[in-house]
Biotite code that builds the C-alpha atoms (Angstrom):
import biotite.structure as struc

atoms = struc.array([
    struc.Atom([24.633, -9.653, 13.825], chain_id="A", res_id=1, res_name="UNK", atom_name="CA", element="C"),
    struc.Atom([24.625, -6.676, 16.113], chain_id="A", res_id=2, res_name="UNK", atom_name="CA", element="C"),
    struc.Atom([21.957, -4.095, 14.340], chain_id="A", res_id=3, res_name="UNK", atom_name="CA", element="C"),
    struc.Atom([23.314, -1.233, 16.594], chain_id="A", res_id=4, res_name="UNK", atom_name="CA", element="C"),
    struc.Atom([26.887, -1.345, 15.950], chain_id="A", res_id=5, res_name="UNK", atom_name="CA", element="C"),
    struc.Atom([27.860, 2.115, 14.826], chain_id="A", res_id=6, res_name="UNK", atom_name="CA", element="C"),
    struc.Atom([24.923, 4.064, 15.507], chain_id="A", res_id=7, res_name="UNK", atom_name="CA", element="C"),
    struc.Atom([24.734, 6.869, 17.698], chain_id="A", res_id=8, res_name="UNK", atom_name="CA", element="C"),
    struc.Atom([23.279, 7.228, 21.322], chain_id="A", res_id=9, res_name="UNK", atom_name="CA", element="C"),
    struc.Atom([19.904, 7.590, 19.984], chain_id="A", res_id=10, res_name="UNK", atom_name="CA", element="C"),
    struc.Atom([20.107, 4.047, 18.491], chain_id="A", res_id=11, res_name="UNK", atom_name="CA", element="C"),
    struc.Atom([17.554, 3.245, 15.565], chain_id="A", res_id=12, res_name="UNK", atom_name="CA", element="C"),
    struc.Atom([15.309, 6.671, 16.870], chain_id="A", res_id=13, res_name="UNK", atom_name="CA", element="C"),
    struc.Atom([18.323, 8.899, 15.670], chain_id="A", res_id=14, res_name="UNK", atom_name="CA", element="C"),
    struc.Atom([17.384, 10.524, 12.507], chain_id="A", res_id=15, res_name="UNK", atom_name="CA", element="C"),
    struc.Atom([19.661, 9.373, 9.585], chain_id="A", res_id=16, res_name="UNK", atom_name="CA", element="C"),
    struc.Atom([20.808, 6.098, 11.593], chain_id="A", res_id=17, res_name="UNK", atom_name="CA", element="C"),
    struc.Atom([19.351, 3.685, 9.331], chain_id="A", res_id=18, res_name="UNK", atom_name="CA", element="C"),
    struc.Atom([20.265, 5.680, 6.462], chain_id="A", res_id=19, res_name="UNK", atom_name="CA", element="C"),
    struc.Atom([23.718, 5.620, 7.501], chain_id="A", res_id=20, res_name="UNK", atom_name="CA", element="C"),
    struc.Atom([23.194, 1.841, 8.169], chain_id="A", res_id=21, res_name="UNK", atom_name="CA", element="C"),
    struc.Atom([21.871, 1.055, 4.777], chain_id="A", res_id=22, res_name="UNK", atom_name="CA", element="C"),
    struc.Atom([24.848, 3.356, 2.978], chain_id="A", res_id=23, res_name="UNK", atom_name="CA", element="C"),
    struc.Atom([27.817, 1.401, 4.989], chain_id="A", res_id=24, res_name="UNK", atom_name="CA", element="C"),
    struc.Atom([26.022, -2.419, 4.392], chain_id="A", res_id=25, res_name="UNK", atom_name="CA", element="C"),
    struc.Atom([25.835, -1.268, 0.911], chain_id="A", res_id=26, res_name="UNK", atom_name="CA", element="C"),
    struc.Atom([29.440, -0.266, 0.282], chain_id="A", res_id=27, res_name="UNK", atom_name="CA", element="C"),
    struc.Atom([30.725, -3.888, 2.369], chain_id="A", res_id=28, res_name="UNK", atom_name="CA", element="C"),
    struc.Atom([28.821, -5.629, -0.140], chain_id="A", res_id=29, res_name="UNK", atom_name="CA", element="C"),
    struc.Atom([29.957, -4.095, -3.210], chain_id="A", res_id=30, res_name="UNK", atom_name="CA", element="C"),
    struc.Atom([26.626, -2.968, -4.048], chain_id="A", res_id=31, res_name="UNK", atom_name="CA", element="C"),
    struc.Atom([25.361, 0.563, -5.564], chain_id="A", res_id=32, res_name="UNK", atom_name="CA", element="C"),
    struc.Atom([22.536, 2.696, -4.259], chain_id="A", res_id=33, res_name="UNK", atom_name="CA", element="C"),
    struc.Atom([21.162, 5.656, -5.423], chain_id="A", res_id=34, res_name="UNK", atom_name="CA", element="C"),
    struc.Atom([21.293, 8.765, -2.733], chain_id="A", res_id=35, res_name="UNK", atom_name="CA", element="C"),
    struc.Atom([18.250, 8.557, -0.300], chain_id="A", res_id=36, res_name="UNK", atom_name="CA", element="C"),
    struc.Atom([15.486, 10.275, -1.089], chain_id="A", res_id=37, res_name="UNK", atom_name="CA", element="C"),
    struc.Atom([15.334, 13.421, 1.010], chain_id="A", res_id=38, res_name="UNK", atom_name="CA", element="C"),
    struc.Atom([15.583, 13.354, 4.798], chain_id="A", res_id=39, res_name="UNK", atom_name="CA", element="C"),
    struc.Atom([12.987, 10.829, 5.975], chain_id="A", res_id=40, res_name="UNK", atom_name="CA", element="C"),
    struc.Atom([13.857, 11.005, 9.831], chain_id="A", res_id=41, res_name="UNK", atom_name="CA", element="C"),
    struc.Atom([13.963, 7.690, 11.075], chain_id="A", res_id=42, res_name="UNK", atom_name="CA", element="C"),
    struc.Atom([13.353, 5.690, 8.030], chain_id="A", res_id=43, res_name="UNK", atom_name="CA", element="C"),
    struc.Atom([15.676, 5.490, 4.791], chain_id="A", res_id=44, res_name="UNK", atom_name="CA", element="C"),
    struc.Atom([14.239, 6.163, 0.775], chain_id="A", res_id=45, res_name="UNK", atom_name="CA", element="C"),
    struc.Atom([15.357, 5.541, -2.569], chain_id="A", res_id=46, res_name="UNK", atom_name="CA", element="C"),
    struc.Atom([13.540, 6.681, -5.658], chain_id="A", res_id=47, res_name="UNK", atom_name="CA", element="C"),
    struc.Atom([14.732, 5.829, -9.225], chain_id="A", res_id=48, res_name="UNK", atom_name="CA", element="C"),
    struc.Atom([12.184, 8.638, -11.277], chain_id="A", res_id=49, res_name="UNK", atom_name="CA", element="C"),
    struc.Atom([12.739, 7.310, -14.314], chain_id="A", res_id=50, res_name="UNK", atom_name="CA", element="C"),
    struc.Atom([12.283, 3.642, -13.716], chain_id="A", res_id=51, res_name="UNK", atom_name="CA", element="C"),
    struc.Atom([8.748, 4.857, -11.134], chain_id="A", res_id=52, res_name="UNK", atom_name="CA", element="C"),
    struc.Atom([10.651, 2.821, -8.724], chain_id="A", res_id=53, res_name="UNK", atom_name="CA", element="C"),
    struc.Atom([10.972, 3.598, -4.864], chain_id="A", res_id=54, res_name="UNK", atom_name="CA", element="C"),
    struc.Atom([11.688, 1.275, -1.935], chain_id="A", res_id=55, res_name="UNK", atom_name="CA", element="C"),
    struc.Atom([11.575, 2.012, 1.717], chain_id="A", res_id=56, res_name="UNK", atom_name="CA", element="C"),
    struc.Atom([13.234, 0.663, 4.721], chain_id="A", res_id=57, res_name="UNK", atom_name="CA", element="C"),
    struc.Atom([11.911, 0.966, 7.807], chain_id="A", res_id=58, res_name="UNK", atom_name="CA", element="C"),
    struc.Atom([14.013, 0.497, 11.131], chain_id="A", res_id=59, res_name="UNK", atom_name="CA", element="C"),
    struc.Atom([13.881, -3.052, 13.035], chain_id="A", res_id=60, res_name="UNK", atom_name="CA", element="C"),
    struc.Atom([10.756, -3.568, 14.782], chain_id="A", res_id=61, res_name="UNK", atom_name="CA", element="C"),
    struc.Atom([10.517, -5.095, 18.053], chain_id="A", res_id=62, res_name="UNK", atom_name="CA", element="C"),
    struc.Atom([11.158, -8.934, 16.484], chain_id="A", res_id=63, res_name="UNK", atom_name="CA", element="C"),
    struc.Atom([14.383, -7.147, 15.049], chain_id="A", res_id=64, res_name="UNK", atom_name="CA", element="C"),
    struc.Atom([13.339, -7.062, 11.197], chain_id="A", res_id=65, res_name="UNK", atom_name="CA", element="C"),
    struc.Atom([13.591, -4.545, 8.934], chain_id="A", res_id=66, res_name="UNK", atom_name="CA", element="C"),
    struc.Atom([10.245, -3.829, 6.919], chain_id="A", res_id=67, res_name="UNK", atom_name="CA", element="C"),
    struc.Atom([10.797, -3.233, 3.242], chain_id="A", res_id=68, res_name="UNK", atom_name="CA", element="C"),
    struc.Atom([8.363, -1.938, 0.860], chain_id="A", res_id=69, res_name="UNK", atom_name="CA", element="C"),
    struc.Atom([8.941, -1.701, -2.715], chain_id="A", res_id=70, res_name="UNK", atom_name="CA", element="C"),
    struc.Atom([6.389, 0.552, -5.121], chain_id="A", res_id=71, res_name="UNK", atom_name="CA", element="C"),
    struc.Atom([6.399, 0.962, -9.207], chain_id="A", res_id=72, res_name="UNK", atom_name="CA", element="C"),
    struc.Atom([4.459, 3.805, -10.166], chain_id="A", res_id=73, res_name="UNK", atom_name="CA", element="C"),
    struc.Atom([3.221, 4.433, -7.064], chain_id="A", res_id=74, res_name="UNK", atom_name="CA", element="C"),
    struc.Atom([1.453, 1.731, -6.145], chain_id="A", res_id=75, res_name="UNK", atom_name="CA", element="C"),
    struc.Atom([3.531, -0.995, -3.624], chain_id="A", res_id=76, res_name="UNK", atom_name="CA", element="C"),
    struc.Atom([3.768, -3.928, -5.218], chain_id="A", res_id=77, res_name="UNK", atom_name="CA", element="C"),
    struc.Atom([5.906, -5.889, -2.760], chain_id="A", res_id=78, res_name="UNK", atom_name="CA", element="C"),
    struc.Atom([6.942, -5.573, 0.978], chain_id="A", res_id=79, res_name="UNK", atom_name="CA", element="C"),
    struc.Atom([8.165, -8.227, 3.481], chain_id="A", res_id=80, res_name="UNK", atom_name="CA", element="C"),
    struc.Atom([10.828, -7.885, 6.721], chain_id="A", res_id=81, res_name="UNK", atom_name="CA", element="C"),
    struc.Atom([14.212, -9.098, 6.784], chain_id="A", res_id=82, res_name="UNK", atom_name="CA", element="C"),
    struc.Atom([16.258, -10.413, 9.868], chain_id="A", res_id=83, res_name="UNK", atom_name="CA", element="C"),
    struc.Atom([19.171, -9.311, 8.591], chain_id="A", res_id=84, res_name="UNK", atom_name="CA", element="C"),
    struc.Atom([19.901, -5.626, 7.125], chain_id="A", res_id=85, res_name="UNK", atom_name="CA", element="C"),
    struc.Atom([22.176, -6.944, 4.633], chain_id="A", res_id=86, res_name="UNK", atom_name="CA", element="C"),
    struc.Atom([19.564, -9.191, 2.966], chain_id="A", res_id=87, res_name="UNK", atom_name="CA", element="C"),
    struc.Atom([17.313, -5.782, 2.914], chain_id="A", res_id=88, res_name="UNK", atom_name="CA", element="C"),
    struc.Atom([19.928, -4.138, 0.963], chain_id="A", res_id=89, res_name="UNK", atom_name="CA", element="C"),
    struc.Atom([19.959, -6.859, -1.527], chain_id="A", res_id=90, res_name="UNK", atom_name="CA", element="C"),
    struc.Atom([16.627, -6.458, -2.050], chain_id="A", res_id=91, res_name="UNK", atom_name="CA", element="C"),
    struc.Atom([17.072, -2.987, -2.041], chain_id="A", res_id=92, res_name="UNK", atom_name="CA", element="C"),
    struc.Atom([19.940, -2.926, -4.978], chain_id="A", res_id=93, res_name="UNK", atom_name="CA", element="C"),
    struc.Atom([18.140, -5.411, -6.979], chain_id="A", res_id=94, res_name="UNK", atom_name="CA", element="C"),
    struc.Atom([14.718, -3.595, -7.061], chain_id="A", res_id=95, res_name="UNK", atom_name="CA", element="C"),
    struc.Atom([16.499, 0.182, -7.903], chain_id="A", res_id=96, res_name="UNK", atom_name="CA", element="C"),
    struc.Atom([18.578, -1.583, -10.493], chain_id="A", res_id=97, res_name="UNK", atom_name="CA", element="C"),
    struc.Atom([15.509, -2.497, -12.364], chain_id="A", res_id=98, res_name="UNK", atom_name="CA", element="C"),
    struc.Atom([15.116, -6.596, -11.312], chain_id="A", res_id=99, res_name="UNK", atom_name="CA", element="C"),
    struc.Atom([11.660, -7.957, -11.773], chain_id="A", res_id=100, res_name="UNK", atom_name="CA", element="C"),
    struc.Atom([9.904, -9.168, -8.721], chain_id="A", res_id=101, res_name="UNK", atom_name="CA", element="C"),
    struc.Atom([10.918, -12.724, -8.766], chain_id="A", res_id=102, res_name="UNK", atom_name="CA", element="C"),
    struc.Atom([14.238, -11.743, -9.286], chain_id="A", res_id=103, res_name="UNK", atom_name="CA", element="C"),
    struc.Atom([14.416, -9.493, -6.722], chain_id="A", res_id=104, res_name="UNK", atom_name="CA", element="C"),
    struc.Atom([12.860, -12.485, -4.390], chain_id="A", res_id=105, res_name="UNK", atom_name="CA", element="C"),
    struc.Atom([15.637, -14.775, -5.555], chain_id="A", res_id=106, res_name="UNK", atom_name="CA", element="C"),
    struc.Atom([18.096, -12.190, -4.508], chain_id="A", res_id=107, res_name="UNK", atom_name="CA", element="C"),
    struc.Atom([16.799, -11.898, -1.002], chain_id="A", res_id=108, res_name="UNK", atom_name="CA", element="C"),
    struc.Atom([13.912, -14.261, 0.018], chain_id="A", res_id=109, res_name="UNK", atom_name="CA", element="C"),
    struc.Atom([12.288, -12.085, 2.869], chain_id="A", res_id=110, res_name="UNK", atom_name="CA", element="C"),
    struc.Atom([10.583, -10.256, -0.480], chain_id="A", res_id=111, res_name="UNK", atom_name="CA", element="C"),
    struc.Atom([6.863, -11.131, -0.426], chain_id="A", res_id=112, res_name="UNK", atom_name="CA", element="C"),
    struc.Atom([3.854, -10.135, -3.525], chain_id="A", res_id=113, res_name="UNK", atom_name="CA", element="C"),
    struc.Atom([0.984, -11.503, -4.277], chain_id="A", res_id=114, res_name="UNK", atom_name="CA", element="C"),
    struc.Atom([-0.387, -13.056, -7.591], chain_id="A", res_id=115, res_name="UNK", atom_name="CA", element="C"),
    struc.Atom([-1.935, -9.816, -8.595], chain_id="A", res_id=116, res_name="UNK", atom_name="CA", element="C"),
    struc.Atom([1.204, -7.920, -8.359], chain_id="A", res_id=117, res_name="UNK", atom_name="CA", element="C"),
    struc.Atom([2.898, -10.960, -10.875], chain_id="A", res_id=118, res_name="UNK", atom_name="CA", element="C"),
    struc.Atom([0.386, -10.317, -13.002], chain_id="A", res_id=119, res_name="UNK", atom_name="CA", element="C"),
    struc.Atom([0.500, -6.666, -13.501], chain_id="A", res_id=120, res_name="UNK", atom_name="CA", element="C"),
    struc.Atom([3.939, -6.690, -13.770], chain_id="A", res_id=121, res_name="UNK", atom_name="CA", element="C"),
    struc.Atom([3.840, -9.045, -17.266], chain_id="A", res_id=122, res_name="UNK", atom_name="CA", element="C"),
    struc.Atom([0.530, -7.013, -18.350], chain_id="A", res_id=123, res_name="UNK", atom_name="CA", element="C"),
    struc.Atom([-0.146, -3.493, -16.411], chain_id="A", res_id=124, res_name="UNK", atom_name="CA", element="C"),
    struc.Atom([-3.994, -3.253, -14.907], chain_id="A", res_id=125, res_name="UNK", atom_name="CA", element="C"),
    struc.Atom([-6.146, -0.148, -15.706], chain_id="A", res_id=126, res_name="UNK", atom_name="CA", element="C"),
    struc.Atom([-5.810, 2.067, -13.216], chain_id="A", res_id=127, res_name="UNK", atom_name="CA", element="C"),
    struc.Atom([-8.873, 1.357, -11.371], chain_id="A", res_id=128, res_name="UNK", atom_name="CA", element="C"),
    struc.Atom([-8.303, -2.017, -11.913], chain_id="A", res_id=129, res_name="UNK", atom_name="CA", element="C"),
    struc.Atom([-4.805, -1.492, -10.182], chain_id="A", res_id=130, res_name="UNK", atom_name="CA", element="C"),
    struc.Atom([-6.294, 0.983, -7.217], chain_id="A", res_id=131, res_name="UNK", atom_name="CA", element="C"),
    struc.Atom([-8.675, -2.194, -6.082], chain_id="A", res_id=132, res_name="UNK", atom_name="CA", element="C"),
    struc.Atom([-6.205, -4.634, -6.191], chain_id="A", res_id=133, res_name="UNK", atom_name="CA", element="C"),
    struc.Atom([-3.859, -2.222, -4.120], chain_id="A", res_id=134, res_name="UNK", atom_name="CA", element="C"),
    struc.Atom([-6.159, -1.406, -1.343], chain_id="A", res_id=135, res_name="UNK", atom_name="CA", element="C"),
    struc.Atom([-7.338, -5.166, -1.122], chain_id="A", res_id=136, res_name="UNK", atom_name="CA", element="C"),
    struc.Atom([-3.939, -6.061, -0.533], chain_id="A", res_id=137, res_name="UNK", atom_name="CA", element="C"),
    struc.Atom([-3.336, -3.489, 2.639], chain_id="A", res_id=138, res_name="UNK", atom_name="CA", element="C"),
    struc.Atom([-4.961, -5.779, 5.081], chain_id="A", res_id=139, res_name="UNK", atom_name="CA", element="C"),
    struc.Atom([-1.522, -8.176, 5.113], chain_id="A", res_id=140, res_name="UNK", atom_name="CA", element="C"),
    struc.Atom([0.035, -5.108, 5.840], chain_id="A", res_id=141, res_name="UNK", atom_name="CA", element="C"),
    struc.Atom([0.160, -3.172, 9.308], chain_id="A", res_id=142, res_name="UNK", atom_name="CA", element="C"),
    struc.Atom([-1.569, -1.153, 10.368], chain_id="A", res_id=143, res_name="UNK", atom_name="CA", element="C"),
    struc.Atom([-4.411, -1.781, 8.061], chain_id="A", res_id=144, res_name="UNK", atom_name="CA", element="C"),
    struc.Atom([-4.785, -5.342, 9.292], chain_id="A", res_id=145, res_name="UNK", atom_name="CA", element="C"),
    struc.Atom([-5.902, -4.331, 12.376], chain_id="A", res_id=146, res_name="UNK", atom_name="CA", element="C"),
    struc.Atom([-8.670, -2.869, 10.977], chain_id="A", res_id=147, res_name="UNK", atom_name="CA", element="C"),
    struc.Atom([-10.951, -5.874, 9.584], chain_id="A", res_id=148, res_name="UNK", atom_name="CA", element="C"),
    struc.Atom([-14.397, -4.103, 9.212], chain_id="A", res_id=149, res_name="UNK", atom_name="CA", element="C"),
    struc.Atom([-12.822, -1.316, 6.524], chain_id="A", res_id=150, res_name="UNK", atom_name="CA", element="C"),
    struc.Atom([-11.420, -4.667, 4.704], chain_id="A", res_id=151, res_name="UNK", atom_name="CA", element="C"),
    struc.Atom([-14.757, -6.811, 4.863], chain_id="A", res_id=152, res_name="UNK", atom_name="CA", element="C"),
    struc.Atom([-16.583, -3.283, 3.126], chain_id="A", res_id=153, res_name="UNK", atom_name="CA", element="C"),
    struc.Atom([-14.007, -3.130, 0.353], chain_id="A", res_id=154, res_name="UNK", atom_name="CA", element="C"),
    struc.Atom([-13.830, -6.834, -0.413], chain_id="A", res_id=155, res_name="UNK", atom_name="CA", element="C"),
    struc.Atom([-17.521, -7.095, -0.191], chain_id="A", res_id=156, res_name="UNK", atom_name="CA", element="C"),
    struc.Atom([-17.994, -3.556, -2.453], chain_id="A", res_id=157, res_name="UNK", atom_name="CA", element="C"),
    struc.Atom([-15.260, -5.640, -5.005], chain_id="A", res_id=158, res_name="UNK", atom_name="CA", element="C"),
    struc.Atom([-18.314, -8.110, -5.196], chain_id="A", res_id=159, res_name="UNK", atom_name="CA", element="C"),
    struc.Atom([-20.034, -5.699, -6.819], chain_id="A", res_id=160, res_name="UNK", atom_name="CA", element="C"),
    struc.Atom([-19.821, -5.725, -10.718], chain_id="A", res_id=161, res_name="UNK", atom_name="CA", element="C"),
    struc.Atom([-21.023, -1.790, -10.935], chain_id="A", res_id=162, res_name="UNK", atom_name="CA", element="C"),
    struc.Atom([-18.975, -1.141, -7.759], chain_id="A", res_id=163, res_name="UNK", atom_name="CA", element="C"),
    struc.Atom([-15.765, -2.523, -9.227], chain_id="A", res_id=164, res_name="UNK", atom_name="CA", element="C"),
    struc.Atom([-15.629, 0.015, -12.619], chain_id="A", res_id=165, res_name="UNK", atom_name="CA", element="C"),
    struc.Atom([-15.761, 2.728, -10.432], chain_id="A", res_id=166, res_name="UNK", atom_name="CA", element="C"),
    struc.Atom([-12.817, 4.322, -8.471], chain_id="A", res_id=167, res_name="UNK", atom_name="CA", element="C"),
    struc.Atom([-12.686, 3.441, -4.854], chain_id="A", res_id=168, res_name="UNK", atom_name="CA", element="C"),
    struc.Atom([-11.974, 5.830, -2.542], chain_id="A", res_id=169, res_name="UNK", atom_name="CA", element="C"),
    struc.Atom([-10.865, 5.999, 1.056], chain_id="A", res_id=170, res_name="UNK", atom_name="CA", element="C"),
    struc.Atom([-11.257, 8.647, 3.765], chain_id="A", res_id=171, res_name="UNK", atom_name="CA", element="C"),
    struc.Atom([-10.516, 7.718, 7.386], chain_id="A", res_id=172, res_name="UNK", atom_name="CA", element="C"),
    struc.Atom([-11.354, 4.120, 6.865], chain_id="A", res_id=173, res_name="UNK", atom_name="CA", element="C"),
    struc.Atom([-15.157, 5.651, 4.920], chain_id="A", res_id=174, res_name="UNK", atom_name="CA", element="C"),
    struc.Atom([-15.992, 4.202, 1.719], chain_id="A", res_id=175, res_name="UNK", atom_name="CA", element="C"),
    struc.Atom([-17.048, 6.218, -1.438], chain_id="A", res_id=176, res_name="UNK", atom_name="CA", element="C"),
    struc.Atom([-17.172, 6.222, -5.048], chain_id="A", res_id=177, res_name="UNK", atom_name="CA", element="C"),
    struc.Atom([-15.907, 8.519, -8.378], chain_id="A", res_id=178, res_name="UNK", atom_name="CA", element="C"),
    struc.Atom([-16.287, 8.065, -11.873], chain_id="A", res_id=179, res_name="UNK", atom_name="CA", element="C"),
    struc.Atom([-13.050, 9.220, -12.640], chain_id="A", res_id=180, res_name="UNK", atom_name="CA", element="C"),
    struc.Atom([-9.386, 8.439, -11.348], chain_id="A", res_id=181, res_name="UNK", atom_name="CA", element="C"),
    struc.Atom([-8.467, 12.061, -12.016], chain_id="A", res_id=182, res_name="UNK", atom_name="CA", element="C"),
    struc.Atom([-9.596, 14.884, -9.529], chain_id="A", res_id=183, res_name="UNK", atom_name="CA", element="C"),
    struc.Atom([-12.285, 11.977, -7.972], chain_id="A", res_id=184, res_name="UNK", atom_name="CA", element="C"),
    struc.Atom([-13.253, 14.220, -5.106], chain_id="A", res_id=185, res_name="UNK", atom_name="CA", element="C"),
    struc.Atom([-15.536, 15.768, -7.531], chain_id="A", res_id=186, res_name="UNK", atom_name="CA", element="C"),
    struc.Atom([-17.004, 12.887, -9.525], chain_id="A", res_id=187, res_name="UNK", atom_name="CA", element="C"),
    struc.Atom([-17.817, 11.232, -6.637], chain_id="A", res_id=188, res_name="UNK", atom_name="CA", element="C"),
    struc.Atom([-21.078, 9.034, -6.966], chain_id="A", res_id=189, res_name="UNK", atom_name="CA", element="C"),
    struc.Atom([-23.973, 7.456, -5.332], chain_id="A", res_id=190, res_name="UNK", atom_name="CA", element="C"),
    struc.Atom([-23.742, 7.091, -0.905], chain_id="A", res_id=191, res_name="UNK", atom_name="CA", element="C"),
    struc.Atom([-20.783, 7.247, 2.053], chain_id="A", res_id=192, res_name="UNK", atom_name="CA", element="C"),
    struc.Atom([-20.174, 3.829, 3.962], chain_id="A", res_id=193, res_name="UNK", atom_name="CA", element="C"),
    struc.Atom([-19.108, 4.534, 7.664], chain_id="A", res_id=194, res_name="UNK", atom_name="CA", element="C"),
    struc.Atom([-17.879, 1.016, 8.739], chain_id="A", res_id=195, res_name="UNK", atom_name="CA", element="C"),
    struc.Atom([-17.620, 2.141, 12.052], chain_id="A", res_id=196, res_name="UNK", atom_name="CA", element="C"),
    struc.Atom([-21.201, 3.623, 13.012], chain_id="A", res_id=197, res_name="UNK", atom_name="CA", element="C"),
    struc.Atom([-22.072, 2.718, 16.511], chain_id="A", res_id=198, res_name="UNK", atom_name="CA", element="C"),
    struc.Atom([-20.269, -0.924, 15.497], chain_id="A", res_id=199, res_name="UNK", atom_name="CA", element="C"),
    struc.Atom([-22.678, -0.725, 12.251], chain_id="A", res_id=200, res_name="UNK", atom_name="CA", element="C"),
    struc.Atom([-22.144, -0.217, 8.698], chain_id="A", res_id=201, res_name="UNK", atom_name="CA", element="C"),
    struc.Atom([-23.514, 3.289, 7.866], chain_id="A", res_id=202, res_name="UNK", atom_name="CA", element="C"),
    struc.Atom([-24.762, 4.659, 5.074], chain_id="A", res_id=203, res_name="UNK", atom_name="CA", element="C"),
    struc.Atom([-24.788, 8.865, 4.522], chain_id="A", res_id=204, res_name="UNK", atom_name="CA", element="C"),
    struc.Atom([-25.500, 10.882, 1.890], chain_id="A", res_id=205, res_name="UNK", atom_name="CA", element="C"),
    struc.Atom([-24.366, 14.552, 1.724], chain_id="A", res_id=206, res_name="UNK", atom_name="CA", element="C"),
    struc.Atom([-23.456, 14.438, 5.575], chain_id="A", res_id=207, res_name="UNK", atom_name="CA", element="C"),
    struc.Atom([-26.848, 12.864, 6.432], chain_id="A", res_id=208, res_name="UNK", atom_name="CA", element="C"),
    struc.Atom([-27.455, 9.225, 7.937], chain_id="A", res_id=209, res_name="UNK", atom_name="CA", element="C"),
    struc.Atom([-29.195, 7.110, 5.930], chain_id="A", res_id=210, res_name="UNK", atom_name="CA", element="C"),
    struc.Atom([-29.318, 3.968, 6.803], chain_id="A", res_id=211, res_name="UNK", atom_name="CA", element="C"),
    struc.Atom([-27.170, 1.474, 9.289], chain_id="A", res_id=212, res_name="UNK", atom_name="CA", element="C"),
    struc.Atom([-27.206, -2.005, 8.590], chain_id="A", res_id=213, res_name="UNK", atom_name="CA", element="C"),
    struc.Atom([-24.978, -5.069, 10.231], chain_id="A", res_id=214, res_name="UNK", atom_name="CA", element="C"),
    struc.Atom([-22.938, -6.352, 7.242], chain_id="A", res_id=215, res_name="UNK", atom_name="CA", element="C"),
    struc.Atom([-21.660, -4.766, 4.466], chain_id="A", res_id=216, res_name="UNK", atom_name="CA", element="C"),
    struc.Atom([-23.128, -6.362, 1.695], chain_id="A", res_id=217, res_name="UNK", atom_name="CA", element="C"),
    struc.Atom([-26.747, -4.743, 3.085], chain_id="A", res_id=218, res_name="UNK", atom_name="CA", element="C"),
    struc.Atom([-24.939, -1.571, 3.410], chain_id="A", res_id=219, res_name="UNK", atom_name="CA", element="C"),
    struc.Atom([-23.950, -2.048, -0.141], chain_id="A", res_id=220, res_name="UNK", atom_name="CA", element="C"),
    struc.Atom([-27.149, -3.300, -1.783], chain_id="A", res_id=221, res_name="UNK", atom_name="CA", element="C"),
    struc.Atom([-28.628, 0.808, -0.540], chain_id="A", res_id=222, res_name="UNK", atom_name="CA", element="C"),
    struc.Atom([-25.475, 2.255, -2.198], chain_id="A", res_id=223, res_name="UNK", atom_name="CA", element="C"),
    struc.Atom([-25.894, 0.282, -5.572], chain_id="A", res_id=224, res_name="UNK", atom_name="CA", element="C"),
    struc.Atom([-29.988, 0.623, -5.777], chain_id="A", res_id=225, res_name="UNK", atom_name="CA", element="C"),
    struc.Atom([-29.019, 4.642, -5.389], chain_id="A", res_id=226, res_name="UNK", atom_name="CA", element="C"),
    struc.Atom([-26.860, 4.864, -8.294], chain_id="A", res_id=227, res_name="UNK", atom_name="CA", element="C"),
    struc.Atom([-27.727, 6.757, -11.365], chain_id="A", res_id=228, res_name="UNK", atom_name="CA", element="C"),
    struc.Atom([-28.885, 4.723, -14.386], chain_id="A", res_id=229, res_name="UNK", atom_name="CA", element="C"),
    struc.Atom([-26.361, 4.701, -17.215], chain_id="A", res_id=230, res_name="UNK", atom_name="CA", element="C"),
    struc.Atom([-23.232, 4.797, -14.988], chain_id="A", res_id=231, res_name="UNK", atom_name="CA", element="C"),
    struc.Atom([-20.555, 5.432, -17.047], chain_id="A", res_id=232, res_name="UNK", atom_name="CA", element="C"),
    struc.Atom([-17.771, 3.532, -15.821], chain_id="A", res_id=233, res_name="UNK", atom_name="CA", element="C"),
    struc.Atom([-14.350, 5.100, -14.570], chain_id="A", res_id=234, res_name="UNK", atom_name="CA", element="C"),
    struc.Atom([-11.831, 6.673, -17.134], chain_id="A", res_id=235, res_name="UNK", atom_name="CA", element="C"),
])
């Protein structure tokens, strides 16, 4: 298939290309989309509000797949690249019309999830319950798999019983912790990880170095023996 049939001199950089892509491969197959969500530039968005559904469709990279992600709520469940943009907008139809994930898979095969995602599909997680599993998913996903040391700090602050009933929170790859999902910049709780302090793990407090340390489970141990006793966990 030629992916730049029909698309202006700017090819896939134009804005509204792949929008314009995705509408005309929808109407040849017979399939219905709801109106893109907004004007995304390069990439093309669907939202459903009512259903908390969204996908996004990302122009071919240089392997010449499409990267699809697909969120409920929010949070992305799915994601995977197709070869072929028609097999995107399968995927694309089946998700905004409400198909389940293994449906959606069976319509176009490209779609990838993870046993977590299966799982709170048939019985929704908590939310903070949900927010772990999300970010502990990102390293299949570029670019966050090219950053290993932020993953190794999560997985190995998910080791962590008291860790894990707190809210996890991200800032430029830093680690912290709130005891609420709502407004968590101000419950936050206990120490900063910096998993990139002169190529240590570092602990601050208030803007202050504490501590560095060369794996993250030491940088963790000084994070959970500061915690407050009678942690209440996140609500």
């Amino acid at each position: 298939m030629d992916f730049g049939v029909g698309l202006g001199e700017g090819g896939w950089d134009e804005d509204g290309a792949l929008r314009a892509a995705v509408r005309r491969t929808a109407e040849g197959l017979g399939l219905a989309l709801p109106e893109s969500d907004g004007n995304w530039g390069r990439i093309a968005e669907y939202l459903d509000a009512g259903r908390g559904r969204r996908v996004t469709v990302y122009p071919p990279d240089e392997g010449r797949r499409f990267q699809v992600n697909f969120q409920a709520h929010g949070t992305r469940l799915a994601c995977g690249w197709a070869a072929d943009l028609a097999e995107a907008v399968r995927a694309t139809a089946a998700w905004m019309g409400g198909a389940g994930l293994e449906e959606t898979r069976a319509q176009a095969p490209f779609v990838q999830f993870r046993p977590w995602a299966l799982a709170h599909e048939r019985e929704p997680f908590g939310v903070v319950e949900l927010t772990w599993h999300a970010k502990l998913d990102r390293v299949h996903m570029p670019p966050y798999n090219r950053h290993p040391r932020p993953h190794a700090l999560l997985a190995a602050a998910h080791a962590q019983p008291v860790l894990r009933q707190l809210m996890p929170v991200n800032s430029h790859f830093n680690l912290w912790f709130s005891t609420s999902v709502k407004a968590f910049w101000k419950t936050r709780v206990g120490h900063t990880i910096h998993p990139y302090d002169e190529g240590l793990y570092g602990v601050w407090n208030k803007g202050e170095p504490l501590a560095r340390t060369e794996t993250p489970e030491e940088a963790l141990a000084i994070v959970v023996a500061a915690l407050p006793e009678g942690l209440v966990s996140a609500s």
